[in-house]
C-alpha positions as CSV (number, residue, x, y, z in Angstrom):
1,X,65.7,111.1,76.4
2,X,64.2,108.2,74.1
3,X,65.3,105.0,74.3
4,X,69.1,105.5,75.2
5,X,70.0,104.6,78.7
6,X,71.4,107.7,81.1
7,X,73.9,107.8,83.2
8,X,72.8,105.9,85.9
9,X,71.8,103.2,83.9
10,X,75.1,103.4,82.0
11,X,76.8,103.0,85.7
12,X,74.5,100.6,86.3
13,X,75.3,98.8,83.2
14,X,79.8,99.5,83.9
15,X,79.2,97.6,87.1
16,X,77.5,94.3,85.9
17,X,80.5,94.7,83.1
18,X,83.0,94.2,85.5
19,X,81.6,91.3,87.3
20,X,81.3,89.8,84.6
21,X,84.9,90.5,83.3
22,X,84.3,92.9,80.5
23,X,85.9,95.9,80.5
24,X,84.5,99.2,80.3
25,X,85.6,102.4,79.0
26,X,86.2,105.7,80.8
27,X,86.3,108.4,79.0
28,X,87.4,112.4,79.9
29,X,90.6,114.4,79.9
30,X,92.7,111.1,79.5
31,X,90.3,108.1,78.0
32,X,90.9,104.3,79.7
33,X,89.7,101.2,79.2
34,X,89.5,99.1,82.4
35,X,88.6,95.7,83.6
36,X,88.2,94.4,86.8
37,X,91.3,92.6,88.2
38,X,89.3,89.9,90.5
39,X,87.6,89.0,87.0
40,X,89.8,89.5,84.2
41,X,90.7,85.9,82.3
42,X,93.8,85.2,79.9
43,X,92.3,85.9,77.1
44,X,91.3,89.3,78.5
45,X,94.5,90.0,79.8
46,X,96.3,88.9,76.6
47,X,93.9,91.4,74.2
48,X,95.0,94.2,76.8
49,X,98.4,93.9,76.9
50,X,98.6,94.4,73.2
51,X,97.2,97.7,73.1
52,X,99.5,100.2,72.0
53,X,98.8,101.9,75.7
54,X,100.9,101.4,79.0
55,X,98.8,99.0,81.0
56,X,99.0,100.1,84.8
57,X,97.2,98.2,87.6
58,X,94.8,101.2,89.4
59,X,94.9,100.3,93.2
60,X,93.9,101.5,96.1
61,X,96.1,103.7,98.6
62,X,95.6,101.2,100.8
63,X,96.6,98.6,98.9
64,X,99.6,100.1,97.8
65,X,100.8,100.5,101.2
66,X,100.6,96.9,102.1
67,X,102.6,96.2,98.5
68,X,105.4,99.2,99.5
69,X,104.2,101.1,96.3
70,X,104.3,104.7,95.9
71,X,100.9,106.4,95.8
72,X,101.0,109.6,94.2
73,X,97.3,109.8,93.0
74,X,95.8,110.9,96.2
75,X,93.7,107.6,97.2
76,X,95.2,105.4,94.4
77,X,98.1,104.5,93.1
78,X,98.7,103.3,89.2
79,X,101.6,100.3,89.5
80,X,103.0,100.0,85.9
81,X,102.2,96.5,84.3
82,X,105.1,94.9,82.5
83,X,104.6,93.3,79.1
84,X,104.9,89.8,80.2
85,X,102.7,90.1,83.7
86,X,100.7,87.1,84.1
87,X,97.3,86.8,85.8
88,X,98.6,85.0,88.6
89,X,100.6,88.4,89.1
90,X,98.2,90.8,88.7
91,X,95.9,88.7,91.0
92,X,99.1,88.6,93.5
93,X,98.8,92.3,93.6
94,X,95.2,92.6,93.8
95,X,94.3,89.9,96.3
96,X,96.1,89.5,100.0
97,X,95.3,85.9,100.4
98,X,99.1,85.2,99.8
99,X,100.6,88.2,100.9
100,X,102.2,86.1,103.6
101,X,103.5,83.0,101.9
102,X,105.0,85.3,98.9
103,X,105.6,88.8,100.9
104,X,108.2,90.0,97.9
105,X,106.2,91.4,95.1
106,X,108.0,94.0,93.6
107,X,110.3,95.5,92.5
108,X,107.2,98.0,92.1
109,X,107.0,100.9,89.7
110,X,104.0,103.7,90.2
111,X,103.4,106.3,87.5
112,X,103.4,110.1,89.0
113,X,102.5,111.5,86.0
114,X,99.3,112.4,83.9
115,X,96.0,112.5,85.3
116,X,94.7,109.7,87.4
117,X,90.7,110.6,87.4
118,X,89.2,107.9,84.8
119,X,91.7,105.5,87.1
120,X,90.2,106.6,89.9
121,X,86.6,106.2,88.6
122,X,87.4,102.5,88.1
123,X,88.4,101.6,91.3
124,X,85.3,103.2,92.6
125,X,83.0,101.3,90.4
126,X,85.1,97.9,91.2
127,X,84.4,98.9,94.6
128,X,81.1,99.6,94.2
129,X,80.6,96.4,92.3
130,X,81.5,94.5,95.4
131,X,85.0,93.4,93.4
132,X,88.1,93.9,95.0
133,X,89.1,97.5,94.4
134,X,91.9,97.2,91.4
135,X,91.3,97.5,87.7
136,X,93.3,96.7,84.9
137,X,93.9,100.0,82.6
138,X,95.2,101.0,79.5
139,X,95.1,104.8,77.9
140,X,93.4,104.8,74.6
141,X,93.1,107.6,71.7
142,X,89.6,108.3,71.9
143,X,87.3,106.4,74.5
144,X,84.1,106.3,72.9
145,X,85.5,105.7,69.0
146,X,87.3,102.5,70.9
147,X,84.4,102.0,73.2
148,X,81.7,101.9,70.2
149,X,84.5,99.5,68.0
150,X,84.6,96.8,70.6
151,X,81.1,97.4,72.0
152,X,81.8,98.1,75.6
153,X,80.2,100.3,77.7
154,X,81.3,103.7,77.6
155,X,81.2,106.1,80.9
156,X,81.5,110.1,80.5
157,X,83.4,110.8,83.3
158,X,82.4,114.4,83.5
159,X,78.6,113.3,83.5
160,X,79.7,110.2,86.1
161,X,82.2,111.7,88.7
162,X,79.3,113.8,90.5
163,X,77.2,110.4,91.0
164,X,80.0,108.2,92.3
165,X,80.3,110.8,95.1
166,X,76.8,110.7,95.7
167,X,74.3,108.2,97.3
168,X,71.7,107.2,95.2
169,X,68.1,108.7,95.9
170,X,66.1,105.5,97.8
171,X,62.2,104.7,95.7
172,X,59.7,102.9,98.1
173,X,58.8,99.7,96.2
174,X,56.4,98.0,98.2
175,X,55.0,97.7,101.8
176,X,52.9,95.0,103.6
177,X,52.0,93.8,106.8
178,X,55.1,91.5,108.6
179,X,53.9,89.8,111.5
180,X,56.7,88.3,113.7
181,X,58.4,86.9,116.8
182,X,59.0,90.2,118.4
183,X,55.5,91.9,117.2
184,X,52.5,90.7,115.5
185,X,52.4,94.4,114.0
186,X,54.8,94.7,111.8
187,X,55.4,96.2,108.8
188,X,57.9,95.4,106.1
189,X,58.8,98.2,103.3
190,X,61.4,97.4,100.8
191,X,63.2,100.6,99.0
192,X,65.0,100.6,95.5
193,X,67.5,102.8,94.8
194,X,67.5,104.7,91.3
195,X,71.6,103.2,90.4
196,X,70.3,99.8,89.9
197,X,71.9,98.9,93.5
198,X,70.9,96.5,96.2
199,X,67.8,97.2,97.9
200,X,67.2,98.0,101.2
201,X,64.5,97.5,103.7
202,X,62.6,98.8,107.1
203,X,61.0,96.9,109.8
204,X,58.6,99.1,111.1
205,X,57.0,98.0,114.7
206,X,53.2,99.5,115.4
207,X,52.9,102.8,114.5
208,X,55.2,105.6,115.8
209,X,54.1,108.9,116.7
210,X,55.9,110.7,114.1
211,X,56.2,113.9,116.6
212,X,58.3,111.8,119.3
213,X,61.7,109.9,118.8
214,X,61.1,106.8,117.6
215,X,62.9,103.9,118.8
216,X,65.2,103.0,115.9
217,X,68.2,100.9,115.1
218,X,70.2,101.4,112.0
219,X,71.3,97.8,111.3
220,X,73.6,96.7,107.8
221,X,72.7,93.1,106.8
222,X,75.2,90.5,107.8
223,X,74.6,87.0,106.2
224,X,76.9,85.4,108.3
225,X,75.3,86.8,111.7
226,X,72.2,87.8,111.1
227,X,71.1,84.0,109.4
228,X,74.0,81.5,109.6
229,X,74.5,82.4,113.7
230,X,77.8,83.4,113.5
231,X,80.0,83.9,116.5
232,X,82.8,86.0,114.8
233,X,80.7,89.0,115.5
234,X,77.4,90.4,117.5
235,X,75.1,91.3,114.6
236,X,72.4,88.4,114.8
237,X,71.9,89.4,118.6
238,X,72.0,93.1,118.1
239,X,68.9,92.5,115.5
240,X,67.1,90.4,117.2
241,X,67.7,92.6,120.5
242,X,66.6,95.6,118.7
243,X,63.2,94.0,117.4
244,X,62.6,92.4,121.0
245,X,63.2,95.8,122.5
246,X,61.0,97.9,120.4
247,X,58.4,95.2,120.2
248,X,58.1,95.6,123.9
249,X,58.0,99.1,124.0
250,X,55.4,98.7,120.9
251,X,56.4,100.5,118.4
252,X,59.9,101.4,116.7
253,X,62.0,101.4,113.5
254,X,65.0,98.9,112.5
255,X,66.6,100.2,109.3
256,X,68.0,97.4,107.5
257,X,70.7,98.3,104.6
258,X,72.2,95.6,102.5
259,X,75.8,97.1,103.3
260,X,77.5,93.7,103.9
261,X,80.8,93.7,105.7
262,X,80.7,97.2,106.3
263,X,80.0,97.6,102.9
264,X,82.7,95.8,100.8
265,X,80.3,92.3,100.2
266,X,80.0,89.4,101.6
267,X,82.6,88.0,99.2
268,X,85.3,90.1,100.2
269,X,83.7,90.1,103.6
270,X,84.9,86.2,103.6
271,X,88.3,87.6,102.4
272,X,88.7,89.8,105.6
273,X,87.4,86.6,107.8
274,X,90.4,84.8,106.1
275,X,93.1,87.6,107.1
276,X,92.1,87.4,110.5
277,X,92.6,83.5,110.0
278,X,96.2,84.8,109.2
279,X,96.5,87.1,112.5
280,X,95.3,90.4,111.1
281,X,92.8,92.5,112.7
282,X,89.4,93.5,111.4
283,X,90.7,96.9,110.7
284,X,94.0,95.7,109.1
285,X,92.4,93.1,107.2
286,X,90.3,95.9,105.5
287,X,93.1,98.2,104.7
288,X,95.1,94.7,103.2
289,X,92.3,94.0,100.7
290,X,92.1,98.1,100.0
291,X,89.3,99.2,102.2
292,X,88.9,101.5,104.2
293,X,87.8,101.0,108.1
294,X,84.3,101.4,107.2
295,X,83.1,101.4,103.4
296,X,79.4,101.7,104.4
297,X,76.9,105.0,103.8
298,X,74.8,105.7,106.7
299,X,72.7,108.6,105.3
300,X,70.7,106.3,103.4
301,X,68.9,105.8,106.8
302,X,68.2,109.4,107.7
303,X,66.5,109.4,104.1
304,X,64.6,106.6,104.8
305,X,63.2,108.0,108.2
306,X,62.8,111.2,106.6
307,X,60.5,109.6,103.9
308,X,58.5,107.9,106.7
309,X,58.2,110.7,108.6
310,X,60.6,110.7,111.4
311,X,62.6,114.1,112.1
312,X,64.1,112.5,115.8
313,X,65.2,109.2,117.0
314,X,66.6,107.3,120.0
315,X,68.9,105.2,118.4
316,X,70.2,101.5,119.3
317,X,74.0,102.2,118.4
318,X,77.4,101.5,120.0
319,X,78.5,103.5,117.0
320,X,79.2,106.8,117.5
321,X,79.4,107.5,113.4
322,X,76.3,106.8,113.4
323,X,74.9,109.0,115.5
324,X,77.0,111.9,113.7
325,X,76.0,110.9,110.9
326,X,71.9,111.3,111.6
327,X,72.8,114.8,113.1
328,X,74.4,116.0,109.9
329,X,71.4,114.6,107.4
330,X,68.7,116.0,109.7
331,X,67.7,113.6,112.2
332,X,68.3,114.8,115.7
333,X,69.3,111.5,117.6
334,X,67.5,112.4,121.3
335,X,69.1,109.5,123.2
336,X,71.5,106.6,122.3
337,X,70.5,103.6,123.5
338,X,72.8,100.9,123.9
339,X,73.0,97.6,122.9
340,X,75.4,96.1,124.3
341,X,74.6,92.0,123.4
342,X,76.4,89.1,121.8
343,X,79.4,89.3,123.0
344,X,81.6,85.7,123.5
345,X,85.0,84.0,123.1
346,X,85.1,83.5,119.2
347,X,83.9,87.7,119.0
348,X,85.6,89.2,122.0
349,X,88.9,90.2,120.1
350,X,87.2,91.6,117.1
351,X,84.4,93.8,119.5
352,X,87.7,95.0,121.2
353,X,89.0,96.3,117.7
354,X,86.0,98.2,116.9
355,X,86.4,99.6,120.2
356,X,90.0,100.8,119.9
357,X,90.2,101.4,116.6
358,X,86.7,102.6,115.2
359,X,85.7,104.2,118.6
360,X,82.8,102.2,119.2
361,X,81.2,102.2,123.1
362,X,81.0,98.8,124.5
């Protein structure tokens, strides 16, 4: 291998790009270079727009719904970029937040034809970036003769396209003795995973008899719940429930996976709160930005009870997906336990939502 990055690493690498505003090049059956819409500056935008390529703005399905846009691409849509777009456009298209004071965006154009995979690809890694899901693109001759020129990062998309649809496999960094509130026994252990992402950790309470169900609740990190005490949702109590509960039975695991805002970030977590400022749902306000219901990837937790041990859990869930989910990675989930805390008058609509809408038991 020597000293040249792989793939992950190259992903890795595509993602901090985009944040940052640089764009990236995508390169297979049709070649793209792409940079991320929530990013992208004027002086970006103007270098772009004077390719010889026609620029297109890669959305989501979702997204294009809201705008009224044909979506022909499966799951995204490609709106065709006129030569004098502006970034106050683009961002108009990319960004709900003033979907209500300026509702009329279009007329909008979507290109049906030629293949839409390195488009695709972008989005996903916008996503996965924790950007909002839309990516300024442009076709180009050869992707990595353009992509070593300008010294951007170039993706293979044949080499990429089978990670982006995979989760990445979970390292254990570290554990250490965690004595708290709810136990004195605790133990913390942090996991990395090998695409460079955000790491995730496990409580673990006493020591489980690996041959029994464990007590274990599979909780996503919410900044805004979990530390600030919001009352838009019921996260903060359902963790601290969780701990208290298994720290009176002695022993149990809390799985706790930096997935914020059902995995889209907290940033564009703060963009949903915003939308439901507005009058939209949580659900709605999701499918407005380009998200789906739920963005978040629950087998990371079966791996990590499998690599601790665990074959069989009763799990703290009003979530039904997850207990699918454990059953179809190869944890048999003996009991759900409920957990049924939190709820009150800032929270009550939104718990009602999930309820209806994401078929969660309350």
């Amino acid at each position: 291998m020597g000293l040249a990055p792989d793939i992950n690493e190259m992903l890795a690498r595509a993602r901090a790009d985009l944040r940052m505003g640089v764009p990236i090049v995508l390169s297979g059956t049709v070649s793209i270079v792409a940079v991320a819409a929530e990013s992208l500056s004027d002086a970006r935008l103007s270098d772009v727009l004077k390719l010889d390529g026609t620029p297109v703005l890669a959305l989501t399905g979702r997204r294009a719904q809201t705008l009224k846009a044909h979506v022909y691409d499966g799951n995204i849509a490609r709106i065709l970029v006129p030569p004098d777009a502006t970034l106050n456009w683009l961002r108009a298209l990319s960004d709900p937040a003033d979907d209500l004071a300026t509702p009329m965006k279009g007329p909008l154009r979507s290109k049906r034809d030629g293949n839409a995979d390195a488009h695709r690809a972008a989005v996903h890694l916008c996503k996965s970036a924790r950007l909002l899901p839309a990516a300024l693109c442009v076709e180009v001759n050869s992707g990595i003769t353009f992509a070593a020129e300008n010294g951007l990062t170039c993706i293979p998309l044949m080499l990429a396209q089978p990670l982006l649809a995979e989760r990445s496999t979970l390292h254990p960094v570290v554990q250490a003795r965690l004595p708290i509130v709810s136990s004195e026994s605790g133990r913390l252990h942090v996991y990395r995973p090998k695409d460079g992402g955000e790491e995730h950790y496990t409580m673990e309470i006493g020591r489980a008899d690996r041959s029994k169900p464990v007590l274990a609740r599979l909780h996503s990190a919410c900044f805004t719940g979990d530390v600030m005490g919001s009352l838009k949702c019921d996260c903060g109590p359902q963790l601290r429930g969780a701990l208290a509960q298994m720290g009176a039975e002695g022993s149990g695991v809390l799985l706790y996976l930096n997935q914020e805002g059902r995995g889209i970030g907290l940033a564009n977590k703060m963009r949903a709160y915003a939308l439901q400022s507005q009058g939209f749902d949580t659900v709605e306000a999701n499918h407005r930005l380009g998200f789906e219901d739920d963005e978040r990837d629950f087998r990371l937790g079966a791996d990590i009870l499998k690599s601790l041990g665990f074959s069989s859990v009763r799990l703290l869930t009003n979530n039904p997906e997850k207990i699918a989910m454990m059953e179809a990675n190869g944890i048999t989930v003996s009991e759900r336990v409920p957990l049924k805390v939190g709820r009150n008058e800032h929270n009550t609509d939104y718990l009602d939502v999930k309820a209806k809408k994401s078929g969660h038991l309350f």
